[in-house]
C-alpha positions as CSV (number, residue, x, y, z in Angstrom):
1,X,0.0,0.0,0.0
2,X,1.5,3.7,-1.0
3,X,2.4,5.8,2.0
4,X,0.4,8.7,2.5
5,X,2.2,12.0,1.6
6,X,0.8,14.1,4.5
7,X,1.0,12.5,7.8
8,X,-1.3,15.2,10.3
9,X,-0.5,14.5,13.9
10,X,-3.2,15.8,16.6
11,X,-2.0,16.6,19.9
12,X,-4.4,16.7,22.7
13,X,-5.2,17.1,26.4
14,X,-8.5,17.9,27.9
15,X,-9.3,20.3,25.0
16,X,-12.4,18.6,24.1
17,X,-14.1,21.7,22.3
18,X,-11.0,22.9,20.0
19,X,-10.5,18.9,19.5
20,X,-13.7,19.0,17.8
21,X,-13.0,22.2,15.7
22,X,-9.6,20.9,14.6
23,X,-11.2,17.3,13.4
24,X,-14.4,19.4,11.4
25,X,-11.4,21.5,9.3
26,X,-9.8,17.9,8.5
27,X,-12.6,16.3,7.8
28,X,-13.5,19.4,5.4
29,X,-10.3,18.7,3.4
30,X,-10.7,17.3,-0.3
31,X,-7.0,16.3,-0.6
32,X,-6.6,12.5,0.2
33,X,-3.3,11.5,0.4
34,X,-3.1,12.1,3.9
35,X,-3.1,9.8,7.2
36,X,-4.5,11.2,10.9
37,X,-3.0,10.7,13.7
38,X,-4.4,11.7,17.5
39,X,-2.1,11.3,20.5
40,X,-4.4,11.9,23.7
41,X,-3.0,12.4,27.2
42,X,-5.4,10.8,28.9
43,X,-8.2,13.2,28.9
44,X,-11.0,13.5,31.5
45,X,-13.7,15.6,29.5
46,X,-15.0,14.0,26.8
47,X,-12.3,13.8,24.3
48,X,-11.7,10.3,23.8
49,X,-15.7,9.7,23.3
50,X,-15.2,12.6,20.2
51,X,-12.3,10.7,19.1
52,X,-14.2,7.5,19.0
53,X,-17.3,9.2,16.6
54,X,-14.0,10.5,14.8
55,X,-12.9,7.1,13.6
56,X,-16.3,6.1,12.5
57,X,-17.0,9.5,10.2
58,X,-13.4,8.6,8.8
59,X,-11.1,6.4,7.0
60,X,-8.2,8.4,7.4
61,X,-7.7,7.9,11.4
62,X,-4.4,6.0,10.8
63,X,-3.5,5.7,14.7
64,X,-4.9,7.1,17.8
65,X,-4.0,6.7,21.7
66,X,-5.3,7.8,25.0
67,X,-2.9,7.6,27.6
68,X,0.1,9.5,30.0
69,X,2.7,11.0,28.5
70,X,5.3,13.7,29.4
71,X,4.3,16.7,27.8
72,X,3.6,18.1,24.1
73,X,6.4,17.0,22.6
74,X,6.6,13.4,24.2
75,X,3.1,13.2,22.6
76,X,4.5,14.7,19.0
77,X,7.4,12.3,19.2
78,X,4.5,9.0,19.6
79,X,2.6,10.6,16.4
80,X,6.0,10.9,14.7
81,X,6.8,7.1,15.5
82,X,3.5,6.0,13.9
83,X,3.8,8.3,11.0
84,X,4.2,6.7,7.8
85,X,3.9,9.8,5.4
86,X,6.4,11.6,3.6
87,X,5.5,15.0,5.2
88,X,4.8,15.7,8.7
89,X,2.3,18.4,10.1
90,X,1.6,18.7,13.7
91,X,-2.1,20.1,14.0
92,X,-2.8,20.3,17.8
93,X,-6.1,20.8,19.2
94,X,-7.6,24.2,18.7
95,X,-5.9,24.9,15.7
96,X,-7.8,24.4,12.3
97,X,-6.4,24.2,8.8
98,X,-8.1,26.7,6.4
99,X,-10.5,25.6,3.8
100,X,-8.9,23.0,1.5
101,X,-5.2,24.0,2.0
102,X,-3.9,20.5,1.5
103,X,-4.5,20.9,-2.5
104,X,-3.1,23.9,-2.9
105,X,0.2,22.6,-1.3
106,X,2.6,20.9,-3.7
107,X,5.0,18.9,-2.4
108,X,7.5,18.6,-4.2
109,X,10.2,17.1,-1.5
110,X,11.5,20.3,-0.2
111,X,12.6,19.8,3.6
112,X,10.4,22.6,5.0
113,X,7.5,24.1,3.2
114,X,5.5,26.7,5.2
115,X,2.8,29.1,4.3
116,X,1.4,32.0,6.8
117,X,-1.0,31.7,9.5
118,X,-3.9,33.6,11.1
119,X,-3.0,33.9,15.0
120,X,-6.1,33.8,16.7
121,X,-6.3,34.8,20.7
122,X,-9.4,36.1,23.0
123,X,-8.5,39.4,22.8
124,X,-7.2,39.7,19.2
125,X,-6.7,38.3,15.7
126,X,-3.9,38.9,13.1
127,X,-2.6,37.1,10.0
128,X,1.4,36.3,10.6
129,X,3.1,36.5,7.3
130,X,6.3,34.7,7.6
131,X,9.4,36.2,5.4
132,X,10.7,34.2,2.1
133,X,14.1,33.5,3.2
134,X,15.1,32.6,6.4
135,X,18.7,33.5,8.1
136,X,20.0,33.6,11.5
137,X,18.6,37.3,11.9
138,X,15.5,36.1,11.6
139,X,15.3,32.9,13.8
140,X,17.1,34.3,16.8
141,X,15.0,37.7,16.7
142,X,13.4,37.4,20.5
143,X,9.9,39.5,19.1
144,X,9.4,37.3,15.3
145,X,11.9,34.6,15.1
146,X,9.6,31.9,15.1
147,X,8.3,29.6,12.8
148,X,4.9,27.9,13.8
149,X,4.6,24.5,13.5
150,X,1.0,25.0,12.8
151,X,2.7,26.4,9.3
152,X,5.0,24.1,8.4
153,X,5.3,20.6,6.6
154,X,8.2,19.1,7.7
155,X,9.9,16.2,5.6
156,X,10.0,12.8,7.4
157,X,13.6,12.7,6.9
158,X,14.5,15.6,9.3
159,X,13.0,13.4,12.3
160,X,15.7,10.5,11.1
161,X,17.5,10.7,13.8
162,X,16.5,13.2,15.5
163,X,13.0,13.9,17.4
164,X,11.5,16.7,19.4
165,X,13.6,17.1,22.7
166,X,11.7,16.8,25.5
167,X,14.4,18.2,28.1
168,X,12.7,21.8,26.6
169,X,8.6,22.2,27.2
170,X,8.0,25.2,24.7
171,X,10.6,25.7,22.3
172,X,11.7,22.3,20.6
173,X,9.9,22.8,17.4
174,X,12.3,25.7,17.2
175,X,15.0,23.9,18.2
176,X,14.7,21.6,15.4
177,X,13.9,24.3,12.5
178,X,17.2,25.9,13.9
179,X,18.7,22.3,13.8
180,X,17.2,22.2,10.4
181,X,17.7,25.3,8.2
182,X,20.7,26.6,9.7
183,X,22.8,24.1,11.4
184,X,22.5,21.5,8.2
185,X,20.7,24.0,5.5
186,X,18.2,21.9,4.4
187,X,15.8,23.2,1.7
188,X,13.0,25.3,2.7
189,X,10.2,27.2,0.7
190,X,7.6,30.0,1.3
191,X,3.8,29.7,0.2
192,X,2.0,32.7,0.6
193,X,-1.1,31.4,1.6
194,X,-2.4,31.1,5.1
195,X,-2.4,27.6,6.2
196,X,-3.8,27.2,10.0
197,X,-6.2,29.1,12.1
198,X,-3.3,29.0,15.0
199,X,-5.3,29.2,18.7
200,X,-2.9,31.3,20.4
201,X,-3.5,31.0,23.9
202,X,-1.1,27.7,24.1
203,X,1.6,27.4,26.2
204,X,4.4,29.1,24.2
205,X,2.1,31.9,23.3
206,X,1.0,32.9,26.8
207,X,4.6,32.5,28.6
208,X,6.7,34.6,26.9
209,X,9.7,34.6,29.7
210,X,9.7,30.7,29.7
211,X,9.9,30.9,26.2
212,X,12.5,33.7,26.4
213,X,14.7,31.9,29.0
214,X,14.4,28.5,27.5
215,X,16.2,30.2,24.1
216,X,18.5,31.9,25.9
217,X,19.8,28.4,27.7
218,X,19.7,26.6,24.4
219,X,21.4,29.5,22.4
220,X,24.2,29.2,25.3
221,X,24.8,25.3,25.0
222,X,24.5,25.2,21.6
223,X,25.7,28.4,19.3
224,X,29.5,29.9,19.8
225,X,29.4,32.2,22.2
226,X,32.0,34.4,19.7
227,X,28.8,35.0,16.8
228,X,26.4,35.0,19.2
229,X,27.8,38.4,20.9
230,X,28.7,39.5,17.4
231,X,24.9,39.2,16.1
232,X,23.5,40.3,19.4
233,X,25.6,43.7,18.6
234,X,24.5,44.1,15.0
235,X,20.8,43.3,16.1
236,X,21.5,46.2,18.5
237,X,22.3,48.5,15.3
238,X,19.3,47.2,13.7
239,X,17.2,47.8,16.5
240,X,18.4,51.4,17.0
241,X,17.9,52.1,12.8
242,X,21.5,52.0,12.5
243,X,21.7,49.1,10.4
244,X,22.4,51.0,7.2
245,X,25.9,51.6,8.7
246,X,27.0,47.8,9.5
247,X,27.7,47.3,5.0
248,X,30.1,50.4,5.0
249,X,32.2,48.9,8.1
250,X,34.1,46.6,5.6
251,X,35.6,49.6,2.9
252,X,38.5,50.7,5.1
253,X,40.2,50.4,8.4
254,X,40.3,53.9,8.1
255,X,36.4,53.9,7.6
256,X,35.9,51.5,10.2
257,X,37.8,52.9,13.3
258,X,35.6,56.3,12.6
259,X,32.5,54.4,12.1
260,X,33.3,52.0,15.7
261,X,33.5,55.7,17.3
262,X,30.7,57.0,15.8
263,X,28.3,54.2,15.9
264,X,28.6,53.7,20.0
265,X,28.0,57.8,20.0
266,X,24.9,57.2,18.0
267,X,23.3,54.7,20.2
268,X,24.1,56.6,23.2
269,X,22.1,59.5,22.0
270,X,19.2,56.6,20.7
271,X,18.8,55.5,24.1
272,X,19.1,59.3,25.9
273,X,15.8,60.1,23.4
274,X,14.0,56.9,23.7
275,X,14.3,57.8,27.8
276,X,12.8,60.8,27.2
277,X,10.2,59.9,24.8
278,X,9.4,56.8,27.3
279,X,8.7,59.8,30.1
């Protein structure tokens, strides 16, 4: 029997209502070359009863389980382990795919191929565009550098031999796109269509110092300290609308002792105003 091409992998724990959501924008998809996969942790309030009418309104339920695990990522790496398709997409519950995404998609066998998403919270609601290319700049920036899994289909072969680490509770998905695009620059590609109605009162989304000072250790352990000052002081030239400068430090030495006086000057002065303005 072929192996599906989309392997979608459902996370959930005692989110009955946002369970049902997510299954209703899968079950609304007219691609078919796709498996389902549920990884319940034991829920209490109803969810393995809707997971249970689930499998009888569908022939795509591949796998499902209800039982303990050690967190979100324990339960992606189960899904993972009983994935058989060529891509992976991790579709927890609450979050919905838009209308008929999955044909719009081609999958062509690029590593990582993510489209937008619309970030959807109590308060607020806002589409995240995500940029075309991806560097360093981008996935270490504290405010943006992130790249939902919600948007991404991830190629099997990047979870070969390695899976979500579980020593981190919010940011492994990061961990593995930085794993993944930088560390080995595997191919990646942009879609610009919005692929996931992302709920964004999660974990990751509402603890912003976790998330913060989980990067921060991992960043440590794992990047040379040497870049990671020199990046951390051109993000601080970007950040104070000096960036325009950082090109013309490589012309001279002459160009770039006055520059290295001037610059610190500059943001001096940035921070003396932005005081002020804060008052």
């Amino acid at each position: 029997m072929k192996s599906p091409t989309v392997s979608i992998i459902t996370v959930n724990y005692n989110n009955n209502q946002g369970l049902i959501q997510t299954l209703e924008s899968v079950k609304k998809q007219r691609f078919s070359s796709y498996e389902h996969i549920i990884i319940d942790a034991s829920s209490t309030d109803g969810s393995v009863d809707t997971i249970l009418k689930y499998s009888k309104e569908t022939s795509k339920l591949a796998y499902w389980v209800s039982e303990k695990d050690g967190g979100i990522y324990d339960g992606m790496n189960k899904g993972i382990r009983h994935a058989s398709g060529e891509y992976l997409y991790f579709l927890n519950s609450g979050d919905c795919l838009t209308d008929d995404i999955l044909s719009q998609i081609s999958f062509d066998g690029t590593k990582y191929i993510y489209g937008n998403i619309e970030f959807i919270t109590t308060q607020y609601q806002w589409t995240w565009t995500y940029p075309d290319t991806f560097g360093t700049s981008f996935l270490l920036d504290e405010e943006n550098g992130w790249i939902s899994q919600q948007a991404c289909f991830i190629h099997h072969s990047l979870f070969k031999d390695e899976l979500y680490s579980t020593d981190y509770k919010i940011i492994s998905d990061w961990i593995h796109a930085m794993r993944s695009i930088i560390f080995k620059g595997c191919s990646y590609r942009h879609i610009p269509l919005t692929v996931a109605l992302y709920d964004g009162n999660g974990v990751s989304s509402v603890n912003r110092e976790k998330t913060l000072q989980e990067r921060a250790k991992w960043l440590k352990e794992n990047v040379n300290p040497t870049f990671l000052a020199a990046f951390t002081e051109l993000k601080t030239y970007k950040d104070a609308g000096l960036d325009f400068f950082v090109p013309y430090l490589n012309y001279s030495r002459t160009f770039q002792r006055r520059m290295k006086a001037l610059i610190p000057f500059l943001l001096k002065a940035h921070r003396l105003f932005s005081k002020k303005k804060r008052k």
